[in-house]
Structure formats: C-alpha cells, structure tokens
DSSP file (Angstrom, degrees, kcal/mol; ACC not computed):
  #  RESIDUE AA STRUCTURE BP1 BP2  ACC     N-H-->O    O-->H-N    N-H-->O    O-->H-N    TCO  KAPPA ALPHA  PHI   PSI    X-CA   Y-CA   Z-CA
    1    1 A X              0   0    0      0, 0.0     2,-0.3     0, 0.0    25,-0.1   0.000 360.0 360.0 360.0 119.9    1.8    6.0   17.5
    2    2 A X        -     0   0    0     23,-0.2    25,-0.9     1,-0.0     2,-0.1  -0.568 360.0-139.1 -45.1 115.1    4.8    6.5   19.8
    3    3 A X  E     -a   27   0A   0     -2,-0.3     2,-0.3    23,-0.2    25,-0.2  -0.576  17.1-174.5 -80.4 134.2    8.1    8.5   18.9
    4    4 A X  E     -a   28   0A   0     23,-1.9    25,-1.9    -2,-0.1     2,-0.4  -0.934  26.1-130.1-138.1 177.9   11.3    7.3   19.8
    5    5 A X  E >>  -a   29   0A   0     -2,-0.3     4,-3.1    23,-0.2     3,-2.0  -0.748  29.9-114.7-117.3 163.6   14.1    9.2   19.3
    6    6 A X  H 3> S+     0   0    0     23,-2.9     4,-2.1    -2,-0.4    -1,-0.2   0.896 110.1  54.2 -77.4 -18.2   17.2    6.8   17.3
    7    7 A X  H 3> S+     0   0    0     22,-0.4     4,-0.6     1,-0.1    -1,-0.2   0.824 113.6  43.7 -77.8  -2.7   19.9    6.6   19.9
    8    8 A X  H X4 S+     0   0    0     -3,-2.0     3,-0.6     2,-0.2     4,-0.4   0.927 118.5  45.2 -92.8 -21.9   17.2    5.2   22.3
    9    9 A X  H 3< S+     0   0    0     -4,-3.1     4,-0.2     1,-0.3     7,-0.2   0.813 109.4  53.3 -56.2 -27.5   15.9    2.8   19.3
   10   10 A X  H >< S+     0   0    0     -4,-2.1     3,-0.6     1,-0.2    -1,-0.3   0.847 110.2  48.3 -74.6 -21.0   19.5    1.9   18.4
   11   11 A X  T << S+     0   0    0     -4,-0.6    -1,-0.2    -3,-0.6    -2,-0.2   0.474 130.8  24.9-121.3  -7.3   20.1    0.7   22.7
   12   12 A X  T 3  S+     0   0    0     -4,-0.4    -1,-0.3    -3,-0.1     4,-0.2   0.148  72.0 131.7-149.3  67.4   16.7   -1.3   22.3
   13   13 A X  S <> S+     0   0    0     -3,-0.6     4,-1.1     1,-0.2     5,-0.1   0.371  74.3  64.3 -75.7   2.5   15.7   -2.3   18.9
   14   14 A X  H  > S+     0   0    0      1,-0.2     4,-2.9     2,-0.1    -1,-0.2   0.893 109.4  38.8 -86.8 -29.1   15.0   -5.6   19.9
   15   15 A X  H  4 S+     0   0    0      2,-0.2    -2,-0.2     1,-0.2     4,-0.2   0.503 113.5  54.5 -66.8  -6.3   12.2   -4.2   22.0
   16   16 A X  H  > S+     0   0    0     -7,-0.2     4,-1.1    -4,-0.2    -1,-0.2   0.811 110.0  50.4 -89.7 -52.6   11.2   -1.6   19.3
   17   17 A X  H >X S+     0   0    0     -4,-1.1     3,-1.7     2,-0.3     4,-1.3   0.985 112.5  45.2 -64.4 -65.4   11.0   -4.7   16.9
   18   18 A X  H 3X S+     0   0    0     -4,-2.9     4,-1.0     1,-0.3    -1,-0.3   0.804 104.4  58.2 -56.3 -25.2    8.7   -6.7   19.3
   19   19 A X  H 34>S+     0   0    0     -5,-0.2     5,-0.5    -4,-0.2    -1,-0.3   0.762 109.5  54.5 -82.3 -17.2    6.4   -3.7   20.1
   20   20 A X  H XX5S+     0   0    0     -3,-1.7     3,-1.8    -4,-1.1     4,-1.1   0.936 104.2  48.5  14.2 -92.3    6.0   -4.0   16.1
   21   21 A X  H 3<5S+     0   0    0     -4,-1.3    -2,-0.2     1,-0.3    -3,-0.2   0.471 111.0  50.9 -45.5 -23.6    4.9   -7.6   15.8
   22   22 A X  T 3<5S-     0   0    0     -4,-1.0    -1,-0.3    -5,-0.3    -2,-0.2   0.304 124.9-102.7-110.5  34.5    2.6   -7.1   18.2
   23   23 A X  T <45S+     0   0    0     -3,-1.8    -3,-0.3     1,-0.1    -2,-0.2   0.825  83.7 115.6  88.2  16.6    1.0   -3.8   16.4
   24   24 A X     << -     0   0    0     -4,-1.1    -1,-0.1    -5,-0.5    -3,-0.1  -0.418  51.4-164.8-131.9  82.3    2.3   -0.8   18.3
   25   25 A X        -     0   0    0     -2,-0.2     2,-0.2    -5,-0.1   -23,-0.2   0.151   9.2-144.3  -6.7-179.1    4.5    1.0   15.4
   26   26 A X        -     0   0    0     12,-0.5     2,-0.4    10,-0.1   -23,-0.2  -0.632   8.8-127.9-111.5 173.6    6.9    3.6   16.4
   27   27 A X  E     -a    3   0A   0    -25,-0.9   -23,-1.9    -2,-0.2     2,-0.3  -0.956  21.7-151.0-120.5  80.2    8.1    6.8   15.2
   28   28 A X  E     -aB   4  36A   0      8,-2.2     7,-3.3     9,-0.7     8,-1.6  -0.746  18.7-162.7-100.0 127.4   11.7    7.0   15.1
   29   29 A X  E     -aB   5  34A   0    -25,-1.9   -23,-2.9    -2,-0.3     2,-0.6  -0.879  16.9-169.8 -82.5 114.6   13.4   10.6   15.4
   30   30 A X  S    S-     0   0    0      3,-1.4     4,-0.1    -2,-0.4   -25,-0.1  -0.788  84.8 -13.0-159.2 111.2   16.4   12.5   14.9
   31   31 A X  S    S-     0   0    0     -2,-0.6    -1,-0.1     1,-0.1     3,-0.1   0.227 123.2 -64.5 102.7  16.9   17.1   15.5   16.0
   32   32 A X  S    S+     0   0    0      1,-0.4     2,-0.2     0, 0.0    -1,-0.1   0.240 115.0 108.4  73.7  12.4   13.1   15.9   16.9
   33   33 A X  S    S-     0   0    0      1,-0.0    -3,-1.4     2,-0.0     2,-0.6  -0.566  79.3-113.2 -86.3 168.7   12.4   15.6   13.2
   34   34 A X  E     +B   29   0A   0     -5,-0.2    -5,-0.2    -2,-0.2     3,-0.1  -0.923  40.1 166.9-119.7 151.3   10.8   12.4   12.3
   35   35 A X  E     +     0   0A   0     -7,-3.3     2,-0.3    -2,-0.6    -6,-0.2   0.519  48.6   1.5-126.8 -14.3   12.7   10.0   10.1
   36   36 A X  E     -B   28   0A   0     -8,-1.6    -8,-2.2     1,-0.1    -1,-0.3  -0.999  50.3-120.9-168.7 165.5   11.4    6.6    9.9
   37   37 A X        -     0   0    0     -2,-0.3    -9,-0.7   -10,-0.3     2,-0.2   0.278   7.6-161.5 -73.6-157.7    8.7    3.8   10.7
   38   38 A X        +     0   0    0    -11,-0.1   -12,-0.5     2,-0.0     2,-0.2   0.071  35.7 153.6-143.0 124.5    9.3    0.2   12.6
   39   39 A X        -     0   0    0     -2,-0.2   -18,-0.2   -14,-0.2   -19,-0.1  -0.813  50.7 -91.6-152.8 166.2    6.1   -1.5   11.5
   40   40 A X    >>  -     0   0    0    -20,-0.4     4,-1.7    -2,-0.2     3,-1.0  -0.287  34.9-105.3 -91.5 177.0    6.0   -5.4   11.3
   41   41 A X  H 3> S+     0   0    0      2,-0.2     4,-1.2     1,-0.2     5,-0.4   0.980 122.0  50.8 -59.3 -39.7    6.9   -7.4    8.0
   42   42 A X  H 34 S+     0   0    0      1,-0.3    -1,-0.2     2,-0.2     4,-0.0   0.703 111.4  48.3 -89.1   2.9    3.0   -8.2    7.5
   43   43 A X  H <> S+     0   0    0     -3,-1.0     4,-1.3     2,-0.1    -1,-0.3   0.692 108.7  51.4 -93.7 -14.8    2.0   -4.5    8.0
   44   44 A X  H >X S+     0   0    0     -4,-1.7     3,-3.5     2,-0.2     4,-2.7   0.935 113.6  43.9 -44.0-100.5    4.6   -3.5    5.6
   45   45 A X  H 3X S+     0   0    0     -4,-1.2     4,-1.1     1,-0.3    -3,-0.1   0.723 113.2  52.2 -11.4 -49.0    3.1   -6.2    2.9
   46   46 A X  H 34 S+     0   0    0     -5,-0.4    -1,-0.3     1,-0.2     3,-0.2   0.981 113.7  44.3 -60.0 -40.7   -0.3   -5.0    3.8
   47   47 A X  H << S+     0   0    0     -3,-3.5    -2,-0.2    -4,-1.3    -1,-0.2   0.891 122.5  34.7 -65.4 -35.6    1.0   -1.2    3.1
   48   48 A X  H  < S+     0   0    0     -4,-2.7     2,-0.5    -5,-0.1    -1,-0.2   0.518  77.6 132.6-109.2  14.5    3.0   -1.9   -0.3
   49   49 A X     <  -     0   0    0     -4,-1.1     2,-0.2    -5,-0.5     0, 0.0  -0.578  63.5-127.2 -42.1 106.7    0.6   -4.6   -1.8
   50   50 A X        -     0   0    0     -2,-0.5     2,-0.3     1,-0.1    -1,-0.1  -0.445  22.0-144.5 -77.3 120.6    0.3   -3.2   -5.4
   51   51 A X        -     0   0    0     -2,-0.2    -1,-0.1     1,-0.0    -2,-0.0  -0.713  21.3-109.6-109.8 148.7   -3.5   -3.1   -5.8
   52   52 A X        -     0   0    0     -2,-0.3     5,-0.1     1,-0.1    -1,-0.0  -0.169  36.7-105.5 -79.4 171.6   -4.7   -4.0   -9.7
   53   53 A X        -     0   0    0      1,-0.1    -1,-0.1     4,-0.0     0, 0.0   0.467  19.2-113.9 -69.7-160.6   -6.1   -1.3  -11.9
   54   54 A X  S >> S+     0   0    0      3,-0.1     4,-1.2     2,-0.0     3,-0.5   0.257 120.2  59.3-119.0  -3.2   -9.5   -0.7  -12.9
   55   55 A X  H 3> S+     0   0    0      1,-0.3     4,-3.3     2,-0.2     5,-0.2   0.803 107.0  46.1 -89.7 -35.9   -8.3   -1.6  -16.3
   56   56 A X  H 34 S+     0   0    0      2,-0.2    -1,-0.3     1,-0.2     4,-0.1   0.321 109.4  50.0 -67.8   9.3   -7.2   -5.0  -15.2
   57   57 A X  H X4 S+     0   0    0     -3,-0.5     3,-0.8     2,-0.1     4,-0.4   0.428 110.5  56.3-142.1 -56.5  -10.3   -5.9  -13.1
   58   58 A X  H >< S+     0   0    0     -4,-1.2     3,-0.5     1,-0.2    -2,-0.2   0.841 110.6  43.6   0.5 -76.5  -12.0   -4.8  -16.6
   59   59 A X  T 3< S+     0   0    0     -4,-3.3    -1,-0.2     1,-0.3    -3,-0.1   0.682 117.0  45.8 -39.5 -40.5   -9.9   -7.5  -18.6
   60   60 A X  T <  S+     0   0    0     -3,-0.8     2,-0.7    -5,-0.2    -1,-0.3  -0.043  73.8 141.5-116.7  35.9  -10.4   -9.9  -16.3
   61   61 A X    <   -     0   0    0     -3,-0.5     2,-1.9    -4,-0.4    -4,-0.0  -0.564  61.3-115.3 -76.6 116.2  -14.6   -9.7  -15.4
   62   62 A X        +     0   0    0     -2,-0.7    -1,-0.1     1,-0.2    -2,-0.1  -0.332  53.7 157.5 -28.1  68.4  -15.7  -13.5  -15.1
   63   63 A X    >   -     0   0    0     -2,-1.9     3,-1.2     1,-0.2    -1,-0.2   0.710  20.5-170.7 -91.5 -10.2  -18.2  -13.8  -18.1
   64   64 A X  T 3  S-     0   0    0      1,-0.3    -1,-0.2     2,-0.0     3,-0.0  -0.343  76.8  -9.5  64.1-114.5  -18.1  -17.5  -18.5
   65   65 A X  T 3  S+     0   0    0      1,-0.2     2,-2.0    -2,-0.1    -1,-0.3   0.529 104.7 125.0 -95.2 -10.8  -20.1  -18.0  -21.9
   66   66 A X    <   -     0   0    0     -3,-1.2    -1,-0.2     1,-0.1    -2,-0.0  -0.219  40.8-168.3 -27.2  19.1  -21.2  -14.4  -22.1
   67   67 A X        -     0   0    0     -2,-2.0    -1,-0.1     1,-0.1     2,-0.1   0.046  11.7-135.1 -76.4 125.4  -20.4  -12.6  -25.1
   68   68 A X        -     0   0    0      1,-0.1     2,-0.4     0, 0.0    -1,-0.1  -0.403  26.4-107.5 -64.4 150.8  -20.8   -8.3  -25.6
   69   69 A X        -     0   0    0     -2,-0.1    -1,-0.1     1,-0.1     2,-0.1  -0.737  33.1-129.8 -55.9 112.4  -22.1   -6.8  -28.2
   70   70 A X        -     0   0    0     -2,-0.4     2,-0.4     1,-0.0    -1,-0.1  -0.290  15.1-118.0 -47.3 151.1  -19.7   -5.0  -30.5
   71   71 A X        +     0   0    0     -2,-0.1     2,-0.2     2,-0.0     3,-0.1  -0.854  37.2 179.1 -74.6 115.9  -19.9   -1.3  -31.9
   72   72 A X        +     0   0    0     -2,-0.4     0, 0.0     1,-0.1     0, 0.0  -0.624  52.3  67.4 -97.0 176.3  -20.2   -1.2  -35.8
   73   73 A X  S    S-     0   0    0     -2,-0.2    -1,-0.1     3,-0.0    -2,-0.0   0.694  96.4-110.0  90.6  34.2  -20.5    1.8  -38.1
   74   74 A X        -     0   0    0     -3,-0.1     2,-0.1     2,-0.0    -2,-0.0   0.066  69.5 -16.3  79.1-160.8  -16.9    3.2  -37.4
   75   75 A X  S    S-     0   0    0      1,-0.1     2,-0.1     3,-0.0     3,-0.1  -0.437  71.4-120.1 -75.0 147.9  -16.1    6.7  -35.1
   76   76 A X        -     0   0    0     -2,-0.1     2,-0.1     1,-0.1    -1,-0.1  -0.306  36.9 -97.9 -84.5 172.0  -19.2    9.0  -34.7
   77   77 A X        -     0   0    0     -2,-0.1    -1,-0.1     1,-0.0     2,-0.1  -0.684  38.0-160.0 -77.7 160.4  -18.7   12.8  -36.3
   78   78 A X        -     0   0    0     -2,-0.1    -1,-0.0    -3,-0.1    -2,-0.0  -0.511   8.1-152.0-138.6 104.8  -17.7   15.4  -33.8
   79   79 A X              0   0    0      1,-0.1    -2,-0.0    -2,-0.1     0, 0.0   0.010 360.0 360.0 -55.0 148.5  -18.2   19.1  -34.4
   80   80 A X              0   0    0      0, 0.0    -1,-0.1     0, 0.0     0, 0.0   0.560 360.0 360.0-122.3 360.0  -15.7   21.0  -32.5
C-alpha cells in the first residue's frame, strides 16, 4: 500500500480517490506518522459489515419440521 503524505493528498485527492475505486488504497501521513486510510466506499462496507454471532446463527439454524429433544430432571449436582 502506498503512503502519501496529506499536503500532497490535499493538491490531488481527486486522484487519491480514483486510485481507491480502482483498489490501490493509500496511506496518508503527517508528519511521517501515519494517520489515515482512502479505501473505496465498497471496501469500506466490506471492512465494517457487522458479522452475526454464533449465538444468532444458533437461533436461526433452518430445521424446518425438526424438533430437539429437551433436557428433563432439573440442574445436575456439582461438588466443588
């Protein structure tokens, strides 16, 4: 990924933004630290997609007519 440093991104962010959309990121810099991304809107979306639990994909298992078997007979002992 490329580094650019931010007064040369600010004198061509439209060319920073097009090297983006077509998949080459940059690095953006100031003061030789780095300080920020430019990645395109639908790698952004890809990055901050909120991915479901494992408790949710639990909830939601396809069983159609399927029904589990319950647990009777309460809590087991447990010595401690």
């Amino acid at each position: 990924m490329r580094e650019i440093q931010l007064k040369d991104a600010k004198a061509r962010l439209s060319a920073v933004v097009d090297d983006a959309v077509a998949g080459k990121p940059a690095v953006i810099t100031r003061h030789g630290k780095r300080q920020a991304v430019v990645v395109s809107f639908a790698e952004w979306e890809k990055l901050t997609k909120r991915k479901k639990s494992f408790g949710w994909y639990l909830t939601h298992i396809p069983l159609g007519d399927i029904e589990l078997p319950r647990l009777t007979g309460g809590v087991r002992p447990v010595d401690f």
